[in-house]
C-alpha positions as CSV (number, residue, x, y, z in Angstrom):
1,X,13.1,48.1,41.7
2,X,16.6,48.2,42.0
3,X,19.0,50.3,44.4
4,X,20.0,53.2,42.2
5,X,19.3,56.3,43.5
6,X,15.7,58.2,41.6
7,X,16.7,61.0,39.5
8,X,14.4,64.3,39.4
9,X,14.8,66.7,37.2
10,X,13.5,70.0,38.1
11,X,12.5,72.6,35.8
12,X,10.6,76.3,36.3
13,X,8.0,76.8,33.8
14,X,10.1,80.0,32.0
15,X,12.7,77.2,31.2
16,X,10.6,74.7,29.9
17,X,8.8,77.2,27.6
18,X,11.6,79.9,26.5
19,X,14.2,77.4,26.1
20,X,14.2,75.4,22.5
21,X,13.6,72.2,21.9
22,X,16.8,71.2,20.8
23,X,18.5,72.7,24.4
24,X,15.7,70.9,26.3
25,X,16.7,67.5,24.4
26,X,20.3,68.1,25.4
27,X,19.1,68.8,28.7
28,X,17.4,65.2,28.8
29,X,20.4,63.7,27.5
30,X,22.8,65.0,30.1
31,X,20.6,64.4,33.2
32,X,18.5,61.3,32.2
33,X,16.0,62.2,34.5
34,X,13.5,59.8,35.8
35,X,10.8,62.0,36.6
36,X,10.3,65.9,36.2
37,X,8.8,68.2,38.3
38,X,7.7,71.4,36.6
39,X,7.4,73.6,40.5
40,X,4.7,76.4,40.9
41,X,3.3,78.0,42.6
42,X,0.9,79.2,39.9
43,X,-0.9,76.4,36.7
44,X,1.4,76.3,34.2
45,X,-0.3,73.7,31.7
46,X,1.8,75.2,28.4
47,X,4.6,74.3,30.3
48,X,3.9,70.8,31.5
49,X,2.1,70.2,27.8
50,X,5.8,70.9,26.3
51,X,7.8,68.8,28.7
52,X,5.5,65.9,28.3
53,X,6.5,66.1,24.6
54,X,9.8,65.4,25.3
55,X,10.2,63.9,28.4
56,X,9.6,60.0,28.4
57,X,9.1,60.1,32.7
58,X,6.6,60.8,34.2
59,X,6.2,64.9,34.9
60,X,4.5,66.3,37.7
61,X,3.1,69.8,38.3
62,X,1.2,69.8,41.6
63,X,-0.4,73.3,40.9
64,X,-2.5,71.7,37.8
65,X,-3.8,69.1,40.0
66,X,-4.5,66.1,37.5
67,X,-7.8,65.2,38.1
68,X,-7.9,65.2,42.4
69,X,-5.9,67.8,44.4
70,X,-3.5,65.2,46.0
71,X,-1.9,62.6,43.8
72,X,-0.5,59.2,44.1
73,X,2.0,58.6,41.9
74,X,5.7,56.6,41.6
75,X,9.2,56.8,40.3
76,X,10.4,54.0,39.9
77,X,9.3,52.9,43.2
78,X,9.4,55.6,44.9
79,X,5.9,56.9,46.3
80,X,5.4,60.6,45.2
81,X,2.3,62.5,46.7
82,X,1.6,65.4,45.2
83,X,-0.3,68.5,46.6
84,X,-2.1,71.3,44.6
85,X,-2.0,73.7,47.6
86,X,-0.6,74.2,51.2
87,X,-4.3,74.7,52.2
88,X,-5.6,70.7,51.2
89,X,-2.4,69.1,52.8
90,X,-4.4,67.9,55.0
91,X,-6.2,65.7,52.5
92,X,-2.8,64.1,52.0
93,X,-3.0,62.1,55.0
94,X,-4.1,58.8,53.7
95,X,-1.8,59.0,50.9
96,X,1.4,58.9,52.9
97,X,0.2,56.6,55.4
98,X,-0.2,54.1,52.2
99,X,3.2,54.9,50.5
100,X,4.7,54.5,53.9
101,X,3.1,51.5,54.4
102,X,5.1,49.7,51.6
103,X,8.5,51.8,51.9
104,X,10.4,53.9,54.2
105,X,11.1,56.6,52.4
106,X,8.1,59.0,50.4
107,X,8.4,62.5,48.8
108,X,5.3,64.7,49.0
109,X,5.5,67.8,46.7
110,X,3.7,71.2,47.5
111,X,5.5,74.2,46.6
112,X,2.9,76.5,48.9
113,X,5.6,74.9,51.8
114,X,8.3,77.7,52.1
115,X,9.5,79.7,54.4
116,X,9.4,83.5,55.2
117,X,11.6,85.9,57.8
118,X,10.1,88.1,59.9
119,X,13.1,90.7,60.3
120,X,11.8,92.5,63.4
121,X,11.4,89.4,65.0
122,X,14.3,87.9,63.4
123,X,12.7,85.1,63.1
124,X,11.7,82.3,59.9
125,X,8.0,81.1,59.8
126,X,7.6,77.9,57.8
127,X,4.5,78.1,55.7
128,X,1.3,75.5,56.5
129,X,3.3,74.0,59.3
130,X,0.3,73.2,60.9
131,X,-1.2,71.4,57.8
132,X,2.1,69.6,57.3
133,X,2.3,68.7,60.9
134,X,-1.3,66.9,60.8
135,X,-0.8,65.5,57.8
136,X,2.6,63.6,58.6
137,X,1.9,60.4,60.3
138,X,4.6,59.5,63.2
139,X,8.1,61.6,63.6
140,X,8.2,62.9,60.2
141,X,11.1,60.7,59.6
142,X,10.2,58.8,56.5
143,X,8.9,61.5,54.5
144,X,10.7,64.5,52.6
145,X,9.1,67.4,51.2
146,X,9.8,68.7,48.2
147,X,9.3,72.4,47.3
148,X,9.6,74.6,44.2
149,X,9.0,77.7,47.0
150,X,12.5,77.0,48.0
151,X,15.8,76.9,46.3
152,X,17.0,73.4,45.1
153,X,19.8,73.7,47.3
154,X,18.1,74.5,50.5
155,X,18.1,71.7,52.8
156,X,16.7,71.3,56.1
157,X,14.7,69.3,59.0
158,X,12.0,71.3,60.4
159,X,11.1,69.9,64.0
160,X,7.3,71.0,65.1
161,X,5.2,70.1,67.4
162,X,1.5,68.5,66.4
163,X,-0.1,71.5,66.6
164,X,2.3,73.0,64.0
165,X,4.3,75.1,66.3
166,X,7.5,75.2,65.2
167,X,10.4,73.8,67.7
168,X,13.6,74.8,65.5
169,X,15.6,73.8,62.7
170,X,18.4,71.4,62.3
171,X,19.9,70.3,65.2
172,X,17.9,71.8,68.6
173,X,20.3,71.0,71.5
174,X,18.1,70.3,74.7
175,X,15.4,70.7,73.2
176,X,12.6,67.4,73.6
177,X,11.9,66.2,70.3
178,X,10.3,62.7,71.6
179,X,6.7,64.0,70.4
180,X,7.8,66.3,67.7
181,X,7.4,65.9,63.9
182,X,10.6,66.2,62.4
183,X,10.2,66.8,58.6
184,X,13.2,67.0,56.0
185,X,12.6,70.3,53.7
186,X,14.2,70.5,50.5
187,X,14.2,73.1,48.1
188,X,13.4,72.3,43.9
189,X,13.4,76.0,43.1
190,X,15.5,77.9,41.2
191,X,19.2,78.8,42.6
192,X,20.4,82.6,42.7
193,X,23.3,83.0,41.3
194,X,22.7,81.7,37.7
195,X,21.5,85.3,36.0
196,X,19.0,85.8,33.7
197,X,19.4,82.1,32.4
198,X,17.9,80.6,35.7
199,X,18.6,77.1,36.7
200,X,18.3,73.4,36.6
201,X,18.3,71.1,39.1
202,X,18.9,67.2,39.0
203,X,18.0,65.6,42.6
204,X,19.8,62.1,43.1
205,X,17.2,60.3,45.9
206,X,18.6,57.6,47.6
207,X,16.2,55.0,48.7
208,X,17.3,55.6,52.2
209,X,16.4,59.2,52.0
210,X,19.9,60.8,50.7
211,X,19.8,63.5,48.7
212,X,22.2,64.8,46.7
213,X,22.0,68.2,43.8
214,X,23.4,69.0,40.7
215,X,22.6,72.8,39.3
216,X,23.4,73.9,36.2
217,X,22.1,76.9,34.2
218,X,20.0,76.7,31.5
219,X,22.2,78.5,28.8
220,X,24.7,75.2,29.8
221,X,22.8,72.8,27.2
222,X,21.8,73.3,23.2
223,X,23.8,75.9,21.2
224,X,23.8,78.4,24.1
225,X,26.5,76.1,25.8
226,X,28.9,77.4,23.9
227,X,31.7,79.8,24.3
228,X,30.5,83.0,22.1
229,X,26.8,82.8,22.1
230,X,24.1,84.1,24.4
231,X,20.4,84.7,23.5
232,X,20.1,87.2,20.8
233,X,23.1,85.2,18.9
234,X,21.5,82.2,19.4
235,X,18.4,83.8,17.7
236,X,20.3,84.9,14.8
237,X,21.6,81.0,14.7
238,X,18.1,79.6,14.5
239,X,17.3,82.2,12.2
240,X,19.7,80.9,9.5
241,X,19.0,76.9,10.4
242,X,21.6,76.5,12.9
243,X,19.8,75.1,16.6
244,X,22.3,72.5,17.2
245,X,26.0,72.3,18.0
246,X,26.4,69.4,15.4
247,X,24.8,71.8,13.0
248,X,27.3,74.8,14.3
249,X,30.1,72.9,13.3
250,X,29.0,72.6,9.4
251,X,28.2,76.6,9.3
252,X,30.5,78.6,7.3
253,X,32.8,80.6,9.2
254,X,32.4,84.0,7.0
255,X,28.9,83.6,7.7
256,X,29.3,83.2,11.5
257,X,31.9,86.3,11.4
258,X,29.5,88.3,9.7
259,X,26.6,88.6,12.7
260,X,27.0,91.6,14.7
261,X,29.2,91.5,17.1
262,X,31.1,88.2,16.3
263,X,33.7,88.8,13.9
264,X,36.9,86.5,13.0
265,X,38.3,85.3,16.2
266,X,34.8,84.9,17.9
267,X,33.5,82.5,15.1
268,X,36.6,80.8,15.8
269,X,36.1,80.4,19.7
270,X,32.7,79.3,18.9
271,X,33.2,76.6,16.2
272,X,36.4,75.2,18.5
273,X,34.5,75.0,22.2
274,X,31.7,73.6,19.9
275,X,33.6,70.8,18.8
276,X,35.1,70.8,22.2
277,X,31.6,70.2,23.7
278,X,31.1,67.3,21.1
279,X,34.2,65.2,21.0
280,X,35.1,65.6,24.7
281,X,38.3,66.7,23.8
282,X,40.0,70.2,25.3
283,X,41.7,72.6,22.4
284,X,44.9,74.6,23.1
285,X,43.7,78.0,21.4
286,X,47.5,79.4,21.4
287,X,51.2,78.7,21.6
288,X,51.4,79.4,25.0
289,X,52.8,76.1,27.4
290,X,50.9,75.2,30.0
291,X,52.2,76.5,33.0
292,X,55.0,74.5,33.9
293,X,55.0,71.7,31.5
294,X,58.2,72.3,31.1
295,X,59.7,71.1,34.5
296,X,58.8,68.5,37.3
297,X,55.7,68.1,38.1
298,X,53.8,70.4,40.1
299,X,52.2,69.5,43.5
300,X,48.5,69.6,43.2
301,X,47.2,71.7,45.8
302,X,43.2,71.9,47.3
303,X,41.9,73.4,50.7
304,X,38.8,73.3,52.4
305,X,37.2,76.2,54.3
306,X,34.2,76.7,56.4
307,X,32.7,79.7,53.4
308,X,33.5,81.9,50.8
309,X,35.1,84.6,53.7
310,X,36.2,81.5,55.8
311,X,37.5,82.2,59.7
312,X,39.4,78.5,59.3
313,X,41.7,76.5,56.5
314,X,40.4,73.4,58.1
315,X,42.0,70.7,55.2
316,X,45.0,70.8,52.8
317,X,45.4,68.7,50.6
318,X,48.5,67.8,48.4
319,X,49.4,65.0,45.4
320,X,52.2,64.2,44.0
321,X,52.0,62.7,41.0
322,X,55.7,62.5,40.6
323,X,55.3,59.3,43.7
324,X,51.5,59.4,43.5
325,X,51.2,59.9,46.9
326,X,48.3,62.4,48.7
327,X,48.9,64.1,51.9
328,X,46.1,65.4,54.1
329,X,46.5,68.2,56.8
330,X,43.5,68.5,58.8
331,X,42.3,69.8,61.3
332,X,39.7,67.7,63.6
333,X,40.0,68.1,67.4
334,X,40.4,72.4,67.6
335,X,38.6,74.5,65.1
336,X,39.0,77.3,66.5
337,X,42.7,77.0,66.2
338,X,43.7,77.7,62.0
339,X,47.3,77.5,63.1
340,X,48.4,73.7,63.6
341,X,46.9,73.0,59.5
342,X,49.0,75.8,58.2
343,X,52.1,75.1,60.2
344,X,51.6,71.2,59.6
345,X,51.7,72.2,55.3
346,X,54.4,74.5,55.7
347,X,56.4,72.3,57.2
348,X,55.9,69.5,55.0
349,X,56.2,71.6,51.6
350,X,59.2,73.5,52.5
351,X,60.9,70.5,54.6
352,X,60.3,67.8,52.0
353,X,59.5,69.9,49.2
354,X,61.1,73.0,48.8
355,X,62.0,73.6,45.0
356,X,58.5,72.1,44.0
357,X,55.8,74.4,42.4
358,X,52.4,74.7,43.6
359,X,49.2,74.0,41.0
360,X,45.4,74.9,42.0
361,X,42.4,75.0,40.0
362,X,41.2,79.0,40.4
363,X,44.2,79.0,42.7
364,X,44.7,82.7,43.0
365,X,40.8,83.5,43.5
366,X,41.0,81.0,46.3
367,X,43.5,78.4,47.4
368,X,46.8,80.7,46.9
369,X,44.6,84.4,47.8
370,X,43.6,82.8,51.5
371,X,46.5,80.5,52.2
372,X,48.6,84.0,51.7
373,X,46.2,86.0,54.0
374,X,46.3,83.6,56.6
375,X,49.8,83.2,56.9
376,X,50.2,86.1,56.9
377,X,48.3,86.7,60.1
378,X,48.8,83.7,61.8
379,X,52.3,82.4,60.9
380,X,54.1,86.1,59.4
381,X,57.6,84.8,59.5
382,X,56.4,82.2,57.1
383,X,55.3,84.5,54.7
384,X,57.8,85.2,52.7
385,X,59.4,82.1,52.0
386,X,55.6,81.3,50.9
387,X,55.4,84.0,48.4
388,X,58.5,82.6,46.6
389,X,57.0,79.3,46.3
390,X,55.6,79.1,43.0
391,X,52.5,78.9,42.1
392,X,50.7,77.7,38.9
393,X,47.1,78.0,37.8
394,X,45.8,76.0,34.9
395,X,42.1,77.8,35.5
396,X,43.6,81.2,34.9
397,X,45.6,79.9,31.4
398,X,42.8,78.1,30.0
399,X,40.0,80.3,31.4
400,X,40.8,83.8,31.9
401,X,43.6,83.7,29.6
402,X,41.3,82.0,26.8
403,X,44.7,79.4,25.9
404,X,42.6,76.4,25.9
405,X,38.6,75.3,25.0
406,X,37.2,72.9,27.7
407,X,34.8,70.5,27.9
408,X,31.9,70.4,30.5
409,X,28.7,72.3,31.0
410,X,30.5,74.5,33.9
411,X,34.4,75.6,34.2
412,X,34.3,74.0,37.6
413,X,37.2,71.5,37.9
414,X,34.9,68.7,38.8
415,X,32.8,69.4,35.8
416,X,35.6,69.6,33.7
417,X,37.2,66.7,35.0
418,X,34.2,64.2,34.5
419,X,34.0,65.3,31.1
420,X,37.8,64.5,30.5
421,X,36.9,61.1,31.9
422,X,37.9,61.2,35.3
423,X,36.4,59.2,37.8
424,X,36.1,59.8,41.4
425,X,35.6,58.0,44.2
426,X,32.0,58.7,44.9
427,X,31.5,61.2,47.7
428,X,28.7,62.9,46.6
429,X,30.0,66.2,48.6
430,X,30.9,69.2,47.2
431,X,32.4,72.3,48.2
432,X,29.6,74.0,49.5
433,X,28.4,71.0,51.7
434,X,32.1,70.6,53.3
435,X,32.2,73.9,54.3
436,X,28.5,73.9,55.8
437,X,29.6,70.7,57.1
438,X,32.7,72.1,59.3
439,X,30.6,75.1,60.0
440,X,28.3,72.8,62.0
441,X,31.3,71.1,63.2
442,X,32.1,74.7,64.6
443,X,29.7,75.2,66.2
444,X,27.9,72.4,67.5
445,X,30.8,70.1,67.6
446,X,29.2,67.7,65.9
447,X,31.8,65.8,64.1
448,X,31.8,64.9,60.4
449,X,32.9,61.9,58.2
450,X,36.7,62.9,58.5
451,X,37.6,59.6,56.3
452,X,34.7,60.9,53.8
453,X,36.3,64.5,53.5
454,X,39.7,63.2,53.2
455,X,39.0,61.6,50.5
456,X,36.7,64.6,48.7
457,X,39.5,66.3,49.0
458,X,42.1,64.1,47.2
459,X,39.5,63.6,44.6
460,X,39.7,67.1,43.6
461,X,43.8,67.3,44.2
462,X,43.7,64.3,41.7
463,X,41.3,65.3,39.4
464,X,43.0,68.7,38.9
465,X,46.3,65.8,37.4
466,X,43.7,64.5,35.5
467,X,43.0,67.7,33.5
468,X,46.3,68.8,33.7
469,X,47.7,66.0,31.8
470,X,45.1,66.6,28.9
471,X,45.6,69.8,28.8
472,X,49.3,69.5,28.5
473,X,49.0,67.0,25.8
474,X,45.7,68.5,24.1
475,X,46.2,69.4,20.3
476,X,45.9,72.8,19.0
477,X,42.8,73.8,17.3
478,X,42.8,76.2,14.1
479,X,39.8,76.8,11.9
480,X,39.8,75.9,8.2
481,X,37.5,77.6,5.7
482,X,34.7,75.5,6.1
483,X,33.8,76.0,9.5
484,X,35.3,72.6,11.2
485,X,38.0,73.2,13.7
486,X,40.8,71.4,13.0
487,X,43.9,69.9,15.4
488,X,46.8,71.2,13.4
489,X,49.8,69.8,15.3
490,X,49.0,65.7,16.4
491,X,47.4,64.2,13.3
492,X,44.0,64.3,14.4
493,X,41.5,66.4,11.6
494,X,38.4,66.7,12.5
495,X,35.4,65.9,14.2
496,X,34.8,62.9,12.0
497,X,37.9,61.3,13.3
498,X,36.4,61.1,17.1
C-alpha cells in the first residue's frame, strides 16, 4: 500500500450504458480510476455487466448486492463497505468495526443516505440517520459515506446524536458534540449543470480522509469531445465507421461536409480540435494576433470571490512575467470591508504600473465585469482611470471568438493549462471551494489556509502565461483534402509528426 491518494470513478447507469465503448475507454484512460462505483438507487446489472468489461478495478454497485447485502471489499487498501439499502445499515456494524480496526479511514457506500428539505419547516432531514447513527462505532470520525443520492460535489459532516437525531451540519457553534456521531457525507451523484450529457466524477481519497473531485461531462471523452459534434452527429459518425478521434482524423473532409448540418468550415473545426485533442497542441484557426502579442507583456490578473454574485473581492492576484514576480492583495482580518483589497490593487497597478495591460482568462464574464462594479461603488473616483486600463482576454479570442482550437476536456483555464503541460503547485482547491471557503470565513470566522490560497491563486495567474505563451506561438491549422489538419505556417505537417 502506498501513500497515493485511491481514485474512484463514479458513473450513473445511463452513462455507462448509452455512452460507446470507445468514449468509455477514453474515459478510463483519462481518469485511471482504481475502483468504480456504478450509484443507484435502483439494480442496474446491464450497467455494471458493461463496465466490468472494460474496467480492470474492481466496480461496485451496492443496489445489486453481490451475494450478502453488505459487502467487504478494498481499493487498494482502502476498506469499502458497501450497503444494498438504508434499511439493513444496520447489518453494517461489524463490517466497519473490522476495517476500522486495521485503518483509520473506511468508506461505506449506500446511496438510500440523502437528504430531503422540508420547505415549511425549512428544514433538511438526512435519510436513515438513525440506522447510520447505530451503525457507526465511536464519533463518526474515521468513516465517510459515500452517496450516489447526493451530488458528487456535496460535501458535508452530519453531527447526530445516537438515537439518530440530528444535531446540525458543519460547524455547530455551542452546540455539545462530546457524545455525538459526527459523520462526513459526500455526494457520488450526478452534478447539475452538465445538460443532457450528465456527469462524471473522479474522487481523489486521501488516506487521511481528504477528498478532493474532478467533474467532467460525459460528451467530454470519445468523439463527442470534439468541437462540432453532439449526439445525432456522432451517430451519423459511427454509422460510416468513424467512433474514434484517431479514426476522425483519416475521414474525408467532403464526406464530413456532406452530413446535415456540418458543411465546409464545420468539418474543418472538427478535424482541427480533433487533432488538437490528440497531439496536445492548440491551433490558431485565423489571422487574428492574440490580443496583445504585439507589445509588453500583459499583467496576468485573477480574483477570488465569496460566489458567483459575490458581496466581497477578497484576493487579487497579479504576475508579471516581464520580472516574474506575483503579487497578492488580500484580504484576511475584515471581510466585511471589500474596500482596503481594491484600494491596495489600484494603488499598486496604477502607481507602479500604469501603462501595463490587464490579461484574465473569461475576464470580462468575471474578473474585469466585478472589479468594474465594485469600484464603482466602493472606490467611484477610481473608476475611470480603471476603465482606461486595458484589458485583454485570451478566453474571449480563442473561445467566443473561435481564433484558436484548445486542448483539454473543459475550456476552463486549469483544464486547458494541464493539457498544455503546466504544472501547478498542488493545491487541490478550486474556485468553488475558495469561495465556500471565505464564505465560512464570513461568517463563522473561521480562518482558512491564507498561505494555501495565495498560492491557488498565483497558480492560476501563472497558468493563464502558461497558455498564453502557446497560444501566441501556436501554428495555424488549415485542412488539406484528405482530412488531416495541417500547420501551414511553422514546418510542422501533421499528426504524424507529433
Amino acid at each position: 500500500m502506498t501513500d497515493r491518494a485511491v481514485r474512484l470513478l463514479a458513473l450513473s447507469p445511463s452513462v455507462a450504458l448509452e455512452r460507446s465503448i470507445p468514449a468509455l475507454e477514453d474515459a478510463r484512460e483519462y481518469f485511471e480510476p482504481d475502483g468504480v462505483v456504478i450509484f443507484g438507487p435502483r439494480r442496474e446489472p446491464r450497467a455494471v455487466a458493461r463496465a466490468r468489461q472494460l474496467f480492470a478495478p474492481p466496480v461496485f454497485h451496492p443496489p445489486l448486492a453481490d451475494g450478502e447485502p453488505v459487502g467487504r471489499h478494498e481499493i487498494d487498501g482502502v476498506p469499502v463497505v458497501t450497503v444494498q439499502r438504508g434499511s439493513v445499515l444496520g447489518d453494517a456494524t461489524a463490517a466497519i468495526a473490522g476495517a476500522l480496526s486495521v485503518v483509520d479511514h473506511a468508506l461505506l457506500v449506500c446511496d438510500d443516505v440523502t437528504t430531503t428539505v422540508r420547505p415549511t419547516a425549512l428544514e433538511t432531514d438526512l435519510e436513515y440517520a438513525a440506522e447510520l447513527a447505530a451503525a457507526i462505532p465511536g464519533d463518526g470520525s474515521g468513516v465517510t459515506v459515500l452517496s450516489g443520492g447526493l451530488p458528487a460535489e456535496y460535501d458535508e459532516t452530519w453531527h447526530l446524536e445516537g438515537t439518530g437525531e440530528v444535531i446540525g451540519v458543519g460547524r455547530v457553534p455551542g452546540a455539545d458534540l462530546e457524545d455525538a456521531v459526527s459523520v462526513r457525507i459526500h455526494g457520488t451523484g450526478t452534478v447539475e449543470g452538465h445538460g443532457d450529457a450528465r456527469s462524471i466524477s473522479l474522487l481523489s481519497l486521501s488516506r487521511d480522509g481528504g477528498i478532493d473531485v474532478e467533474t467532467l461531462d460525459a460528451d467530454a471523452f470519445g468523439v463527442e469531445a470534439v468541437t462540432g459534434i453532439g449526439p445525432k452527429t456522432a451517430d451519423r459518425l459511427e454509422e460510416t465507421g468513424i467512433t474514434t478521434r484517431e479514426e476522425l482524423l483519416e475521414a474525408d473532409l467532403e464526406t464530413l461536409r456532406s452530413f446535415p448540418g456540418v458543411g465546409r468550415a464545420r468539418a474543418e473545426r472538427m478535424l482541427a480540435h480533433a487533432e488538437v485533442l490528440e497531439t496536445g497542441e492548440p491551433r490558431r484557426l485565423t489571422d487574428e494576433s492574440v490580443p496583445g502579442e504585439w507589445g509588453e507583456p500583459p499583467l496576468c490578473l485573477d480574483i477570488e470571490t465569496d460566489g458567483l454574485s459575490p458581496t466581497i473581492i477578497w484576493q487579487v492576484g497579479v504576475y508579471d512575467p516581464l520580472e516574474d514576480t506575483y503579487r497578492a492583495f488580500l484580504e484576511d482580518s475584515a471581510p466585511e470591508d471589500p474596500r482596503p483589497v481594491l484600494q491596495a490593487f489600484l494603488d499598486w497597478l496604477l502607481g507602479v504600473h500604469p501603462d501595463r495591460a490587464l490579461i484574465a482568462w473569461n475576464g470580462w464574464r468575471f474578473d474585469y465585469r466585478h472589479l468594474g462594479a465594485f469600484i464603482n461603488r466602493y472606490l467611484p473616483g477610481y473608476a475611470e482611470e480603471w476603465e482606461g486600463v486595458p484589458k485583454l482576454d485570451p478566453y474571449l479570442w480563442a473561445v467566443l471568438e473561435k481564433n484558436a482550437s484548445l486542448p483539454g476536456r473543459t475550456n476552463r483555464l486549469e483544464d486547458v493549462a494541464a493539457a498544455l503541460g503546466y504544472e501547478d503547485s498542488g493545491t487541490e482547491l478550486d474556485g468553488a471551494a475558495t469561495a465556500a471557503a471565505y464564505e465560512r470565513f464570513m461568517r463563522t470566522g473561521e480562518g482558512l489556509e491564507w498561505d494555501r490560497q495565495r498560492a491557488y491563486c498565483e497558480d492560476d495567474c501563472r497558468a493563464l502565461w502558461h497558455v498564453y505563451e502557446r497560444l501566441r506561438d501556436a501554428p495555424t491549422a488549415s485542412v488539406v483534402s484528405s482530412g488531416r489538419t495541417n500547420a501551414d505556417k511553422r514546418g510542422q505537417t501533421g499528426l504524424g509528426d507529433f
